[in-house]
C-alpha positions as CSV (number, residue, x, y, z in Angstrom):
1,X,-148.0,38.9,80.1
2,X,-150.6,37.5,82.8
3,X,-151.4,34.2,83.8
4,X,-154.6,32.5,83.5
5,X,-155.1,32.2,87.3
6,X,-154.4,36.5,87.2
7,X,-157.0,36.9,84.5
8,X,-159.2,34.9,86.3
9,X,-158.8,36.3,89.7
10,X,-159.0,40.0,87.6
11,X,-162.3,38.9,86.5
12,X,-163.5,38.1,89.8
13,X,-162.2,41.0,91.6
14,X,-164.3,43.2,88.7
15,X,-167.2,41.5,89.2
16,X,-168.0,40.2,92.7
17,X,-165.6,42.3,94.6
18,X,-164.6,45.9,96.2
19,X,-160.7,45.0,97.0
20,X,-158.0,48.2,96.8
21,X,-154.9,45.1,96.1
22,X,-155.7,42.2,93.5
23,X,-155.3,39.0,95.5
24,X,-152.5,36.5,94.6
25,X,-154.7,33.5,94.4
26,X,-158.4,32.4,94.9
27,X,-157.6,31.0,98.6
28,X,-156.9,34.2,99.8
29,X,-160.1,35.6,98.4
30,X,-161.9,32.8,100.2
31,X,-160.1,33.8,103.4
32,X,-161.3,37.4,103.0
33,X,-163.5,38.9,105.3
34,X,-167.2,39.1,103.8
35,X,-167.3,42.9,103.8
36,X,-165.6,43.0,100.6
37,X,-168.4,41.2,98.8
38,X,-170.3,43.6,96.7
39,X,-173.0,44.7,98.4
40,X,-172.1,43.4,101.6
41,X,-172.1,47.0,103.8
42,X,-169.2,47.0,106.7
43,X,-172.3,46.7,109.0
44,X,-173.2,43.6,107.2
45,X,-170.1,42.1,107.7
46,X,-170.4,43.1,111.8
47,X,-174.3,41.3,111.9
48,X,-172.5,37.8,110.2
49,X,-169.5,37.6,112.8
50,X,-172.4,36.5,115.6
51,X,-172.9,33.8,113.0
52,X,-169.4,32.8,112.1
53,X,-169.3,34.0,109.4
54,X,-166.1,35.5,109.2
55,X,-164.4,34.7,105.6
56,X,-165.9,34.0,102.5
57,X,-165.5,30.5,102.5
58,X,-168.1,30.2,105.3
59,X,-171.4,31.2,103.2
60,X,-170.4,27.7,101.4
61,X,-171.5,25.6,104.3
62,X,-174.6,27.5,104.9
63,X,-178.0,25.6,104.8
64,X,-181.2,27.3,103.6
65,X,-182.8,27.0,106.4
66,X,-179.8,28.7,108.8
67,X,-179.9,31.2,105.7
68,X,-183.7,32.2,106.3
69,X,-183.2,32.4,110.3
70,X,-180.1,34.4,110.1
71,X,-181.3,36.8,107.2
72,X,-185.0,37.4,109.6
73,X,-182.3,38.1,112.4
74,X,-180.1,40.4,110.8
75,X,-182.8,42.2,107.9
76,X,-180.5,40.9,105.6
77,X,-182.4,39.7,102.8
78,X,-182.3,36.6,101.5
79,X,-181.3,37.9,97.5
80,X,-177.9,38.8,98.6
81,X,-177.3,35.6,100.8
82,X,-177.8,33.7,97.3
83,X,-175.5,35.9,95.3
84,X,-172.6,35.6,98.4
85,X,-172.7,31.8,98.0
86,X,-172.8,31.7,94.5
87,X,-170.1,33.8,94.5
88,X,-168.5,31.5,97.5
89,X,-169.1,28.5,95.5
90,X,-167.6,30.1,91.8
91,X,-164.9,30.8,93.8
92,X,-164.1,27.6,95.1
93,X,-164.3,26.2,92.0
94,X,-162.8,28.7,89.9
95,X,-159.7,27.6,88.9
96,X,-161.1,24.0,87.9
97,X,-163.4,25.5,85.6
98,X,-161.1,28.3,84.5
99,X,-161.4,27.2,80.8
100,X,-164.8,28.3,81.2
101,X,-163.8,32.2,82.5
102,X,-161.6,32.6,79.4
103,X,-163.1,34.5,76.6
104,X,-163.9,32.3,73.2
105,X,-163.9,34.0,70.0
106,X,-167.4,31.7,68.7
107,X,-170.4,33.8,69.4
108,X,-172.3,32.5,72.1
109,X,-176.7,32.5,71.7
110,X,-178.3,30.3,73.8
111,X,-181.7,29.2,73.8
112,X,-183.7,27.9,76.9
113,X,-187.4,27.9,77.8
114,X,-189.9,24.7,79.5
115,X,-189.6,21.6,77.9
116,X,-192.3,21.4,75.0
117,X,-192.2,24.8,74.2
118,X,-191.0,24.5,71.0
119,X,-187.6,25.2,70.6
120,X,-185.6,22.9,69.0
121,X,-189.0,22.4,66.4
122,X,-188.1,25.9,66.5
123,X,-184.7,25.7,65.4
124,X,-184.8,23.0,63.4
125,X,-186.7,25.3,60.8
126,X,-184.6,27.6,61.3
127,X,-181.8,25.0,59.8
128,X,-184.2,24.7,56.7
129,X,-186.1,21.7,57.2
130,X,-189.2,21.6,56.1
131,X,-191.2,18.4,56.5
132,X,-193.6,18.4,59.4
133,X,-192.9,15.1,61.0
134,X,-188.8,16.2,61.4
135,X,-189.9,19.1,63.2
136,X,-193.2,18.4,65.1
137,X,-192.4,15.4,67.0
138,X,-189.2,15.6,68.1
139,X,-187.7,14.0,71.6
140,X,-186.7,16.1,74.2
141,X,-183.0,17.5,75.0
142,X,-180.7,16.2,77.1
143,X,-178.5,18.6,78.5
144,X,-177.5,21.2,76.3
145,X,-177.2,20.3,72.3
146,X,-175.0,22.8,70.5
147,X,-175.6,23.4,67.1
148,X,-174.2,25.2,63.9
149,X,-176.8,27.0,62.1
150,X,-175.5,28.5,58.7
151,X,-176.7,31.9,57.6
152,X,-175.6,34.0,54.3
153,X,-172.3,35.6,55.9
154,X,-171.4,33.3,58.4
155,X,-172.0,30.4,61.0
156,X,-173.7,30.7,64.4
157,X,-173.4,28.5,67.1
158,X,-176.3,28.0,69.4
159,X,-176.7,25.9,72.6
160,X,-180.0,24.3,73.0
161,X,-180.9,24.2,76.2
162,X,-183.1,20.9,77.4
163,X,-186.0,22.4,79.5
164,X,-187.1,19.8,81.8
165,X,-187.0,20.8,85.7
166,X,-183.8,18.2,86.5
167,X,-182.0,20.0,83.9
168,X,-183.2,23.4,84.8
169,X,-181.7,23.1,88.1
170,X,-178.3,22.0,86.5
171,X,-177.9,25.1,84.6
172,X,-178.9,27.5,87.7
173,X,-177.0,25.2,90.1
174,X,-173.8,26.0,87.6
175,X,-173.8,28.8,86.0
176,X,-170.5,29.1,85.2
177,X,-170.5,26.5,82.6
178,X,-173.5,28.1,81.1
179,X,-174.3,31.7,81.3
180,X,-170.7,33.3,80.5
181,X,-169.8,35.2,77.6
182,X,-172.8,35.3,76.3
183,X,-174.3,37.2,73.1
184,X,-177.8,36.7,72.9
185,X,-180.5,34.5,74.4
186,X,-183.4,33.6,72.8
187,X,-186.0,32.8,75.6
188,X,-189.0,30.6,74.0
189,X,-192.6,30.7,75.8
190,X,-195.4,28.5,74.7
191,X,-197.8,30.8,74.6
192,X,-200.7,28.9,74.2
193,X,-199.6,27.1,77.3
194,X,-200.9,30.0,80.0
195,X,-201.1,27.2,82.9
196,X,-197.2,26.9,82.8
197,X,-197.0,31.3,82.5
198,X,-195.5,31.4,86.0
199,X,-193.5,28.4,86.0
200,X,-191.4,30.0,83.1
201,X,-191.7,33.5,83.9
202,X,-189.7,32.2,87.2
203,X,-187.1,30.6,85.3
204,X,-186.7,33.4,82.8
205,X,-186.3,35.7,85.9
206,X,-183.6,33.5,87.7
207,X,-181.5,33.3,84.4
208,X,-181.5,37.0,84.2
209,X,-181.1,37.2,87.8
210,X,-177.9,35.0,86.9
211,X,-176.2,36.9,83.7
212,X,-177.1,40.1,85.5
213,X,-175.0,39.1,88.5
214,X,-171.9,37.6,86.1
215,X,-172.4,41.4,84.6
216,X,-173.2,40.0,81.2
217,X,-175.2,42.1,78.8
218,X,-176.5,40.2,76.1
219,X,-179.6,40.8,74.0
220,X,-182.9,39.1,74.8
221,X,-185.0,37.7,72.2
222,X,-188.2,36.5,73.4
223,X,-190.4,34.3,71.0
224,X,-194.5,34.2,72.1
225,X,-194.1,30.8,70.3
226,X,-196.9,28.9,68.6
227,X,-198.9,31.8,68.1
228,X,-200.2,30.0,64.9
229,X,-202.5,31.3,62.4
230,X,-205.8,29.4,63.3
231,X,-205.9,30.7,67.0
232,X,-204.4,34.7,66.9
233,X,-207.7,35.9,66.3
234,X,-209.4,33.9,69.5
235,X,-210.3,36.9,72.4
236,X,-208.5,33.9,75.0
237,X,-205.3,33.9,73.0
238,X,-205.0,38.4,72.5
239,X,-205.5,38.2,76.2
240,X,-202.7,36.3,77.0
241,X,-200.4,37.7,74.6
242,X,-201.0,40.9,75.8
243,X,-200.7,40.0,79.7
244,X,-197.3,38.1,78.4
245,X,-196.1,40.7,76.9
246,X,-196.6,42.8,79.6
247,X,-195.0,41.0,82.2
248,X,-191.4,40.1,80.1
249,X,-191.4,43.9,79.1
250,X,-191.3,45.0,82.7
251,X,-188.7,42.3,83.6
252,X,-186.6,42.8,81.2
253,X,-186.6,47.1,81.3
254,X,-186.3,46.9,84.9
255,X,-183.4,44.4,84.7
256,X,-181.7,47.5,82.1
257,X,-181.8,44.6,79.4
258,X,-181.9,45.3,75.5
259,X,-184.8,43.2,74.4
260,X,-187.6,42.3,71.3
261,X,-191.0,40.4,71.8
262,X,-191.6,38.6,68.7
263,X,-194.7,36.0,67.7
264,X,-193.9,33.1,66.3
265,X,-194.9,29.7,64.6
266,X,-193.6,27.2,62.9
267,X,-196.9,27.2,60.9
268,X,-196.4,30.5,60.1
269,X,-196.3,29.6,55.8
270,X,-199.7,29.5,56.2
271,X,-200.5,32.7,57.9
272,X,-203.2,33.8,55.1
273,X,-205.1,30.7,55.0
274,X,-205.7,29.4,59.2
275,X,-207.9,27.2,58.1
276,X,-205.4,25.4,56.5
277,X,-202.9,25.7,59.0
278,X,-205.3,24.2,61.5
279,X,-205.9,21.0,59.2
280,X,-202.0,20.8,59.3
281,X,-202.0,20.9,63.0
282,X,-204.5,18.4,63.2
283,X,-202.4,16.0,60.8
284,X,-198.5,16.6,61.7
285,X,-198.8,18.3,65.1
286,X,-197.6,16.4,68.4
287,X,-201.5,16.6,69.6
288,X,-202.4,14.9,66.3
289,X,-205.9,13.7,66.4
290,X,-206.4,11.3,63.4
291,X,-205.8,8.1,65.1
292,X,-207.0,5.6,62.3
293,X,-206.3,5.8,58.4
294,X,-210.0,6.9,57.6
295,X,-209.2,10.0,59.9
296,X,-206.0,10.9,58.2
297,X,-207.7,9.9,54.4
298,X,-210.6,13.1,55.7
299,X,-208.4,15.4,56.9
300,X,-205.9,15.1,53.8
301,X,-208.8,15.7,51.7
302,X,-210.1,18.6,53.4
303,X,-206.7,19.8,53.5
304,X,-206.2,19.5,49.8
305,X,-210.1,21.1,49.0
306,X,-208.7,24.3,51.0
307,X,-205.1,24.0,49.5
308,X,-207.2,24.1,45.6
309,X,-209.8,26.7,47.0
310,X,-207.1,28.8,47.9
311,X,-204.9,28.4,44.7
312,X,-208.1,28.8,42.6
313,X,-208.9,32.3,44.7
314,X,-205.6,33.7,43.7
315,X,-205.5,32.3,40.3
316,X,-208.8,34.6,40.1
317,X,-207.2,37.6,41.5
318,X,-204.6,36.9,39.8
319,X,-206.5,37.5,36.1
320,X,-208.5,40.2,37.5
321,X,-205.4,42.1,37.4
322,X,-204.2,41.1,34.0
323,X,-207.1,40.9,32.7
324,X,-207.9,44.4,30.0
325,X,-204.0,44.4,29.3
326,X,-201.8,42.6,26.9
327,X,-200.3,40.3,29.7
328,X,-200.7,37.0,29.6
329,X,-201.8,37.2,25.5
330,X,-199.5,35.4,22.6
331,X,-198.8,38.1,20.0
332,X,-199.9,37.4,17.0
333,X,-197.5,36.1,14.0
334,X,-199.1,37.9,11.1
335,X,-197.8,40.6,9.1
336,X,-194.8,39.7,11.0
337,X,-191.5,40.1,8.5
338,X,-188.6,37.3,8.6
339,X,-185.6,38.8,7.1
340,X,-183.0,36.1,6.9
341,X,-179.1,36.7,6.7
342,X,-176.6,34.6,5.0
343,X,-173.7,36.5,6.6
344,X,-173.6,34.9,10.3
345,X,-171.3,36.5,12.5
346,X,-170.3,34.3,15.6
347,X,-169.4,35.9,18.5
348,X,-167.3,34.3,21.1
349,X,-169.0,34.2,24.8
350,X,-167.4,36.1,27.6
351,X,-166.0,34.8,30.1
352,X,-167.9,34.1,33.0
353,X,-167.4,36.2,35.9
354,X,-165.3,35.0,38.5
355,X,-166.4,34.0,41.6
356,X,-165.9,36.3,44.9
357,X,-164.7,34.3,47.6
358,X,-167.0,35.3,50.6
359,X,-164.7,35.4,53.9
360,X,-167.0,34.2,56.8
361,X,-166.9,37.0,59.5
362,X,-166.8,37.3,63.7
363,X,-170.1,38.7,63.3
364,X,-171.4,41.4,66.3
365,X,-174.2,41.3,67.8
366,X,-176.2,43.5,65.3
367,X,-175.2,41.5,62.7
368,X,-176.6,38.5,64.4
369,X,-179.5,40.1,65.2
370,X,-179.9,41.5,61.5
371,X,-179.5,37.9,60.1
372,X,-181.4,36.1,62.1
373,X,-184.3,38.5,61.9
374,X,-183.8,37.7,58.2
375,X,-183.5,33.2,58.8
376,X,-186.9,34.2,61.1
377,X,-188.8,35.6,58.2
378,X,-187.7,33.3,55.2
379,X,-188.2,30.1,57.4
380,X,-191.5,31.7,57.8
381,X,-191.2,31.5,61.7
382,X,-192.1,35.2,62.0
383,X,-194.3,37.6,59.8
């Protein structure tokens, strides 16, 4: 039976490495010439020795700027020198984070995106709550909050990724303690936020840059969050969905990722009326404008005309269709017979059925998929 430090080293050797003889330890992997790097061409290796750069361990010490002068010397590019020290630096790390490298039987979906793009609102309707002031001004993350998120067949777990810049460089700076074994990542882009489009198009590009590179192949769920009711019909907001879309799709296909774009909205219970939802926005939402109580007295009466206007419509339809049929009608008592019996026969009630005992599952990722697909749509965060 192997070791942890064999499995670990195995794992390296698969991933980051072309080697004929598994190493006996991590320091003689860092004492290894580059050449065996994957990627790194024999002629590579040659071009670096000028630099001394001569073991693995070297491309630790490397600056950014000696990193840009050698790779203009050499017509190395600069992608691999990032992917040699990253794997320089996991390596000389490895074996104190080698918890981390050791598969876990929890499923693993993470969820990351710029701060105020709506995620843990997001997810917190997704856990069922459903007054607007729990979910529409909550405070940022710190760090990474994992949470347990019961569906019908089992539990998920899902880490919650803070998206402010300081912690965004945390998670790219360590990778290790975030991006392995992972299941599915749900990437979340305000999408009525088109001046931040590149900012998290760039981020989105490095994590997959990232899980590509630790050979992970999870499924990618992108939301086009707060695509609300009151706006999807606006020319400015179909232009950048569809630009959006565009650009992810082509990421993500070239990047050989399975993947699903998906609108969303935490408003989304109020897809038919937008009017409605854009009174709610108004009220509950973090760019609230009533500031005073006669403001929030008019626009919880206008909310409540459209709420009765709406009901009223319905209730209209509603008899149209009954209406001409017996539906709806109390029958008539006359000429209606009432035989009484003296003989009563009592029977005794069954038993009630038992129970089945649901066994909560390791689910795959289909299942998740399937079931959260499902949470999406009855928490009314998809259509």
């Amino acid at each position: 039976m192997s070791t942890d430090k064999e499995k670990i080293i195995d794992i390296f050797c698969k991933k980051f490495l072309v080697v004929e003889k598994t190493p006996n330890s991590f320091s003689e992997i860092l004492n290894m010439n580059p050449s065996v790097l994957k990627e790194c061409k024999n002629e590579y290796g040659e071009k670096l020795k000028k630099y001394k750069i001569t073991q693995i361990r070297d491309f630790v010490k490397l600056k950014s700027e000696k990193i840009k002068k050698i790779a203009k010397e050499t017509s190395i590019s600069e992608e691999l020198f990032e992917k040699w020290i990253l794997t320089a630096e996991l390596l000389s790390r490895a074996w104190k984070k080698r918890s981390l490298y050791l598969k876990k039987s929890k499923q693993k979906i993470i969820v990351l995106g710029l701060n105020n793009a709506g995620k843990t609102s997001m997810l917190e309707s997704l856990k069922g709550k459903t007054k607007f002031g729990d979910i529409t001004n909550l405070p940022p993350t710190k760090g990474v909050d994992i949470q347990k998120i019961e569906v019908e067949n089992f539990n998920l777990t899902i880490w919650d990724f803070g998206g402010q810049e300081f912690h965004r460089q945390d998670y790219l700076k360590n990778p290790e303690e975030f991006f392995l074994h992972i299941d599915l990542i749900i990437y979340v882009i305000d999408i009525q936020d088109s001046e931040r489009f590149d900012e998290s198009i760039e981020y989105f590009d490095k994590i997959l840059d990232i899980v590509s590179y630790f050979k992970e192949n999870p499924y990618v769920l992108v939301l086009l969050h707060k695509s609300d009711p009151d706006i999807r019909q606006e020319v400015d907001f179909q232009i950048n969905l569809e630009m959006i879309s565009e650009i992810i799709s082509t990421s993500l296909n070239e990047k050989k990722f399975s993947f699903e774009l998906i609108q969303s909205s935490i408003y989304n219970f109020y897809a038919n009326e937008p009017e409605f939802a854009k009174s709610f926005k108004q009220f509950f939402g973090p760019d609230k404008i009533a500031k005073n109580l006669e403001e929030q007295v008019s626009i919880l009466s206008e909310m409540v005309i459209k709420l009765n206007s709406s009901i009223m419509n319905q209730f209209q339809e509603l008899k149209g269709i009954i209406g001409g049929s017996n539906l709806g009608k109390i029958p008539s008592t006359k000429n209606i017979e009432v035989k009484s019996s003296n003989k009563q026969i009592v029977q005794p009630p069954p038993p009630p059925p038992k129970k089945k005992v649901q066994q909560k599952v390791k689910p795959n990722r289909n299942d998740v998929m399937s079931e959260l697909r499902k949470v999406f749509k009855l928490r009314n965060l998809t259509e």
